[in-house]
N, CA, C and O atoms as a printed pandas DataFrame, in Angstrom:
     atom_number atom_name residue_name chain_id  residue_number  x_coord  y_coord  z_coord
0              1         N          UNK        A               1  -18.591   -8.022  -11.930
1              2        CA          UNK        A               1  -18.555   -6.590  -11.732
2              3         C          UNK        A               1  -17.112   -6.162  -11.463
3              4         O          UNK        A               1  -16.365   -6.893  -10.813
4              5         N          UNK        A               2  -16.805   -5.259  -11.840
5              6        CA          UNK        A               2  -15.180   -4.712  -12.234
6              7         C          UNK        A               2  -15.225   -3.374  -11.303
7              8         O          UNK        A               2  -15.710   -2.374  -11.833
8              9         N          UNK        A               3  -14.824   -3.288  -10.143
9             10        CA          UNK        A               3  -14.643   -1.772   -9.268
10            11         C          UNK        A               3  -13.777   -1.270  -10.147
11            12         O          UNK        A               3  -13.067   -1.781  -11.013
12            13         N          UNK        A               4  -14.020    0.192   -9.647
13            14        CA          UNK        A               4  -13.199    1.165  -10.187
14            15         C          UNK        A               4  -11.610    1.019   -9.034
15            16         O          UNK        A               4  -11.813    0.860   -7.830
16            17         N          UNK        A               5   -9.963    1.101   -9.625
17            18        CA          UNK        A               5   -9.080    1.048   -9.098
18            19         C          UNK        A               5   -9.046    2.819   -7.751
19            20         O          UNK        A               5   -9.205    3.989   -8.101
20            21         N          UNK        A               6   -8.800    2.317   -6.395
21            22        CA          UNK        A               6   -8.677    3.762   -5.483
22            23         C          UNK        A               6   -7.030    3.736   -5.561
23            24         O          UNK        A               6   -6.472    2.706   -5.938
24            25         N          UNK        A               7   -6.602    4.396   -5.353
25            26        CA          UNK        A               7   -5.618    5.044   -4.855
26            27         C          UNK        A               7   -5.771    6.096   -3.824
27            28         O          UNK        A               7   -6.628    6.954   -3.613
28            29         N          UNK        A               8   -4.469    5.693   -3.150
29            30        CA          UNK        A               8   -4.116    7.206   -1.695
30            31         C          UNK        A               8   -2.597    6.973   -1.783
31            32         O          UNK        A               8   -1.888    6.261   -2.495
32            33         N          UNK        A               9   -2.341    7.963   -0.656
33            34        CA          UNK        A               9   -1.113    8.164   -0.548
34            35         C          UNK        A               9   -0.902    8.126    1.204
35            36         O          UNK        A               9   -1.349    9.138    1.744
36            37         N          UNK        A              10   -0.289    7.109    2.144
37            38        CA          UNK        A              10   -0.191    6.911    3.357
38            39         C          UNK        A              10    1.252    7.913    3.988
39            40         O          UNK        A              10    2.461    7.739    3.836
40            41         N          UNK        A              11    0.857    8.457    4.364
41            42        CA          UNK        A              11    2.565    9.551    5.070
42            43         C          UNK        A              11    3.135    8.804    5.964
43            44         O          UNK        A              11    2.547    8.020    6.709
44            45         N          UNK        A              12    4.181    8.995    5.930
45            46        CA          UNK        A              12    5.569    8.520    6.875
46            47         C          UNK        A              12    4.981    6.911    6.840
47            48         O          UNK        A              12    4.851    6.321    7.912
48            49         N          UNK        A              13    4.743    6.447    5.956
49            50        CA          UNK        A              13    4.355    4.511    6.405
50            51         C          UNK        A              13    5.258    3.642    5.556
51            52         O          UNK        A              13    4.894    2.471    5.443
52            53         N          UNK        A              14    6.494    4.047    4.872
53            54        CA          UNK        A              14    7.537    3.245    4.332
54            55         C          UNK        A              14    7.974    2.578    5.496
55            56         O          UNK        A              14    8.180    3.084    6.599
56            57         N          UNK        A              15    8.128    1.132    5.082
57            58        CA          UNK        A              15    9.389    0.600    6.326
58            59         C          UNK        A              15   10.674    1.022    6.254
59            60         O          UNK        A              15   11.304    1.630    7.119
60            61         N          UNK        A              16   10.937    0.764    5.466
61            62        CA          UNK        A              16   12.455    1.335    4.811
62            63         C          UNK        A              16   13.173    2.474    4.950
63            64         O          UNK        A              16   14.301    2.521    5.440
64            65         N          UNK        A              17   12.345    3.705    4.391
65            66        CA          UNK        A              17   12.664    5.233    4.910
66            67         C          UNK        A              17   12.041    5.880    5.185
67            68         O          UNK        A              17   12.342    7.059    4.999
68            69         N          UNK        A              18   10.641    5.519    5.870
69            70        CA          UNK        A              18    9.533    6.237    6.411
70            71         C          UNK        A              18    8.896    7.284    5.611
71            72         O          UNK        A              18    8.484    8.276    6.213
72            73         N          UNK        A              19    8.735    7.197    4.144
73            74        CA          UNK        A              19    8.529    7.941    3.010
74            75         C          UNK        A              19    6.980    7.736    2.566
75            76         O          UNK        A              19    6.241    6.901    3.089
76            77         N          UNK        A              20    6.756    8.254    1.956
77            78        CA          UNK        A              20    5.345    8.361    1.835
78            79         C          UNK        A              20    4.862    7.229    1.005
79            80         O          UNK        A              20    5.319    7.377   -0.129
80            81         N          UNK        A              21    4.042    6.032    1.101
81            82        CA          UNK        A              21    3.901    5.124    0.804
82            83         C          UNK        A              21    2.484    5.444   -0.699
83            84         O          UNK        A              21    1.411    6.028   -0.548
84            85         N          UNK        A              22    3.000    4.853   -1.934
85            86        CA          UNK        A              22    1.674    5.519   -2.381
86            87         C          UNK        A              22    0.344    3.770   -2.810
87            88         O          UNK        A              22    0.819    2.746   -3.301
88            89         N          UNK        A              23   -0.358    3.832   -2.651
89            90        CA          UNK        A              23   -1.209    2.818   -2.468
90            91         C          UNK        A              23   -2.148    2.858   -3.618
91            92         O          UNK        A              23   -2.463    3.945   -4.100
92            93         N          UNK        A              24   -2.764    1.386   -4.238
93            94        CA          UNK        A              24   -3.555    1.330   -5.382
94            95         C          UNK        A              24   -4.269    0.156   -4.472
95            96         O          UNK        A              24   -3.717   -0.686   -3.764
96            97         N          UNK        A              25   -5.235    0.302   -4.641
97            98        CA          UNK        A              25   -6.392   -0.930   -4.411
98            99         C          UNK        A              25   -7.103   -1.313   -5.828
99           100         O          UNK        A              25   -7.646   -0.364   -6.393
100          101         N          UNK        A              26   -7.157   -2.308   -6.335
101          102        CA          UNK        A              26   -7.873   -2.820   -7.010
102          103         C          UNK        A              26   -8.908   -4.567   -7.212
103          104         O          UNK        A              26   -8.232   -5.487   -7.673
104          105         N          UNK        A              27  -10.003   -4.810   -6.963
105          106        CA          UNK        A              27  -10.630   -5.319   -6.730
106          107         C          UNK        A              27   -9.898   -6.963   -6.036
107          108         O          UNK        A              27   -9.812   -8.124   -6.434
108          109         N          UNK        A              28   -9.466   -6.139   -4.740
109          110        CA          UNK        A              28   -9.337   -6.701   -3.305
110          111         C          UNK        A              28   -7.821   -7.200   -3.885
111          112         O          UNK        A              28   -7.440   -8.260   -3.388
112          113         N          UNK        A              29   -7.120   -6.720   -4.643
113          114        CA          UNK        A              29   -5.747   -6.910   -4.483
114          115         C          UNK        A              29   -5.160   -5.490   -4.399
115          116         O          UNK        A              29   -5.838   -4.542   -4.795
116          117         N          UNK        A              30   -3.462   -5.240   -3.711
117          118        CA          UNK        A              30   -3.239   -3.846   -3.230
118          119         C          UNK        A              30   -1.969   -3.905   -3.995
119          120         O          UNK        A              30   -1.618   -4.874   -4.668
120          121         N          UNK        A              31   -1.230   -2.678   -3.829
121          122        CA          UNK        A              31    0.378   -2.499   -4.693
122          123         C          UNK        A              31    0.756   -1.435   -3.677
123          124         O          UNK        A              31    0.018   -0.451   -3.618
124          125         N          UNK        A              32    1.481   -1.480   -3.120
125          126        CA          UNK        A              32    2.205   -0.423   -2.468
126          127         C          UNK        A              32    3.374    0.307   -2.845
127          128         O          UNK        A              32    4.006   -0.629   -3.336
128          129         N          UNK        A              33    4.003    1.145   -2.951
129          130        CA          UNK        A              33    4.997    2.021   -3.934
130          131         C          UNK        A              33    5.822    2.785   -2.960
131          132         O          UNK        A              33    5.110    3.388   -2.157
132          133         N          UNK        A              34    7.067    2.946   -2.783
133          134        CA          UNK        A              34    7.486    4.295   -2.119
134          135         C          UNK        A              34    8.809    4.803   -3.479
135          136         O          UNK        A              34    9.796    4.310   -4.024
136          137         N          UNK        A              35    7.771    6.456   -3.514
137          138        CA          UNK        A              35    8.853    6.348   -4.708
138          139         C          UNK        A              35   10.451    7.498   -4.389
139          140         O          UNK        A              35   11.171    8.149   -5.147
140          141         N          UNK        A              36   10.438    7.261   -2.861
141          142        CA          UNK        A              36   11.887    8.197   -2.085
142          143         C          UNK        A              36   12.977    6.835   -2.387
143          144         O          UNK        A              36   14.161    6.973   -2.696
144          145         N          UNK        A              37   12.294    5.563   -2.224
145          146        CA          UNK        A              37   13.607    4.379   -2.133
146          147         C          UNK        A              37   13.249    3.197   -2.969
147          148         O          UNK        A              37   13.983    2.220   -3.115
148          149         N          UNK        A              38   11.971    3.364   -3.554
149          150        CA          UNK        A              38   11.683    2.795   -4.917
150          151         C          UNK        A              38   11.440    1.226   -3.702
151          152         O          UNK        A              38   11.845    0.136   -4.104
152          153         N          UNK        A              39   10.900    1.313   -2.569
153          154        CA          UNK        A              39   10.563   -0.089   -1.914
154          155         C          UNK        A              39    8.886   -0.259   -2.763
155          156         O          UNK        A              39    8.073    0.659   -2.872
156          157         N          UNK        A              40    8.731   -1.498   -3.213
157          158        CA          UNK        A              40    7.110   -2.213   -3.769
158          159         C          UNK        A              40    6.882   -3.078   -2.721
159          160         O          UNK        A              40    7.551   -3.962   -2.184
160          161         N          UNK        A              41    5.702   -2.585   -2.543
161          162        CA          UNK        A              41    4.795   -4.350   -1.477
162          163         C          UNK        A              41    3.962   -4.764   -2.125
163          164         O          UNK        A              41    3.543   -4.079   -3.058
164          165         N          UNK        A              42    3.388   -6.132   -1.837
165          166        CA          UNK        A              42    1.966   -6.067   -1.925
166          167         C          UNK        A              42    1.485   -6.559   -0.527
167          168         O          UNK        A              42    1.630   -7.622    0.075
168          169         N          UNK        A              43    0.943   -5.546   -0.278
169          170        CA          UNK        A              43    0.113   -4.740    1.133
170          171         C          UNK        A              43   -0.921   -5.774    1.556
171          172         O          UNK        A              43   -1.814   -6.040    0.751
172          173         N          UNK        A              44   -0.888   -6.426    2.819
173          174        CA          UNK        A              44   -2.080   -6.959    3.362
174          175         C          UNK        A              44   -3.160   -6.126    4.063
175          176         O          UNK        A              44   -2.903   -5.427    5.043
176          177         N          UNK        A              45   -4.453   -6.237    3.484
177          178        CA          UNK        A              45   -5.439   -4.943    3.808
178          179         C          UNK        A              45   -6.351   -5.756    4.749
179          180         O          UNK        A              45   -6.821   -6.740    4.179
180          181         N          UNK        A              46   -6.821   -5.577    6.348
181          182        CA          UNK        A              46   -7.299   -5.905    6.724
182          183         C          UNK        A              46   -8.848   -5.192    7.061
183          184         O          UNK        A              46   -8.435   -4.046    7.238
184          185         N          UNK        A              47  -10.132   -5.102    7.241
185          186        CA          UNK        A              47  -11.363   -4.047    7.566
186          187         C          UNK        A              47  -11.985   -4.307    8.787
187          188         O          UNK        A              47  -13.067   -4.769    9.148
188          189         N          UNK        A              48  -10.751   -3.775    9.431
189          190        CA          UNK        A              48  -11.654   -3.744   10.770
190          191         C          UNK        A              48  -12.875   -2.567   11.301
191          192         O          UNK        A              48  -13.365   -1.592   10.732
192          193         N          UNK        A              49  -13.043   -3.037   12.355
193          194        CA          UNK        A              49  -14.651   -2.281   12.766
194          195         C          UNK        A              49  -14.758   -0.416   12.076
195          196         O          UNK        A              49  -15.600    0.014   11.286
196          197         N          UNK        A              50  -13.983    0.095   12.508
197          198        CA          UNK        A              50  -13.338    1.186   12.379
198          199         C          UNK        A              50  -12.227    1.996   11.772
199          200         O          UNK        A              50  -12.061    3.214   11.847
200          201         N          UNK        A              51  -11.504    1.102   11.163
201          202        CA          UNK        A              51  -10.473    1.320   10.382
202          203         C          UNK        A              51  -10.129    0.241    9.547
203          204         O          UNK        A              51  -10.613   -0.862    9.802
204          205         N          UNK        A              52   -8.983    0.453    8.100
205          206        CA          UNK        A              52   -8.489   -0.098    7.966
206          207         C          UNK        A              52   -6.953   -0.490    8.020
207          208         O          UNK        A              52   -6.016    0.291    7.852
208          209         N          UNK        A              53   -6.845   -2.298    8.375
209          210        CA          UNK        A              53   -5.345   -1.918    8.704
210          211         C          UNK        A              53   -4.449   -2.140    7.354
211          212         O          UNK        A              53   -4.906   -2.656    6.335
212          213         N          UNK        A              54   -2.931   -1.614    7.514
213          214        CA          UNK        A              54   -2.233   -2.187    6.311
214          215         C          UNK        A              54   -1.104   -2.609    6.752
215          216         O          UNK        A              54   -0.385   -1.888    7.445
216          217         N          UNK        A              55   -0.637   -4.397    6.261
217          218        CA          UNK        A              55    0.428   -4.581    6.380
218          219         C          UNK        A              55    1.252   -4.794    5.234
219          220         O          UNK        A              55    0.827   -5.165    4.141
220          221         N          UNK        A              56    2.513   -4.533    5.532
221          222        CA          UNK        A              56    3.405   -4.410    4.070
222          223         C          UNK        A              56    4.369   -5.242    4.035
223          224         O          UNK        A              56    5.338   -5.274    4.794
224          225         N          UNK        A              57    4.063   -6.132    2.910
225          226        CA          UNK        A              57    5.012   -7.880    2.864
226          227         C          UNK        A              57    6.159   -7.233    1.419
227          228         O          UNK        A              57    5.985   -7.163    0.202
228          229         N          UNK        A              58    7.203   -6.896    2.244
229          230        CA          UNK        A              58    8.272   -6.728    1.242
230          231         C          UNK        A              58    7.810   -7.891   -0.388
231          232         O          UNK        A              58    7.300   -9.007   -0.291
232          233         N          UNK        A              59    8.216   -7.125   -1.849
233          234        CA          UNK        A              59    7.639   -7.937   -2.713
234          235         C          UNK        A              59    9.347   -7.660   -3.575
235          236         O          UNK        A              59    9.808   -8.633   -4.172
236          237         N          UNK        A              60    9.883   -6.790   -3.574
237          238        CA          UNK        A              60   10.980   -6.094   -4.539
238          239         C          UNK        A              60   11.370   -4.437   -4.330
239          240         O          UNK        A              60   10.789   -3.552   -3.701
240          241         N          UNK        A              61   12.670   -4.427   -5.181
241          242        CA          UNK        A              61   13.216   -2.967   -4.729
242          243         C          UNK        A              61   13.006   -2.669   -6.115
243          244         O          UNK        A              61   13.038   -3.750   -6.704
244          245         N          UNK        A              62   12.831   -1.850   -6.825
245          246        CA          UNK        A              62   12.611   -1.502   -7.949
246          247         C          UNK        A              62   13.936   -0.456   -8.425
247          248         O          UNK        A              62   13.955    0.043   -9.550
């Protein structure tokens, strides 16, 4: 079974320049984007009780 890809957009969550981080999920792998300083992650997505968390493992500067 093939999910459909989500996307969002996280505010002020760049490490780099606190820029708006834009996010793709696709079947349990993530891409993170900021396109103010062109920083890429690929994002560790954790599901906790109530939220989810995101951490962002520098991948390249684009």
């Amino acid at each position: 079974m093939v999910l459909k890809a989500q996307e969002t957009t996280v505010p002020s969550s760049c490490v780099v320049c606190k820029g708006d981080v834009h996010l793709k999920v696709t079947d349990g792998q993530a891409l993170a984007f900021c396109p103010t300083c062109h920083y890429v992650a690929r994002p560790l997505l954790d599901v906790l009780h109530d939220r989810l968390r995101l951490r962002l493992a520098p991948v390249a500067k684009a």
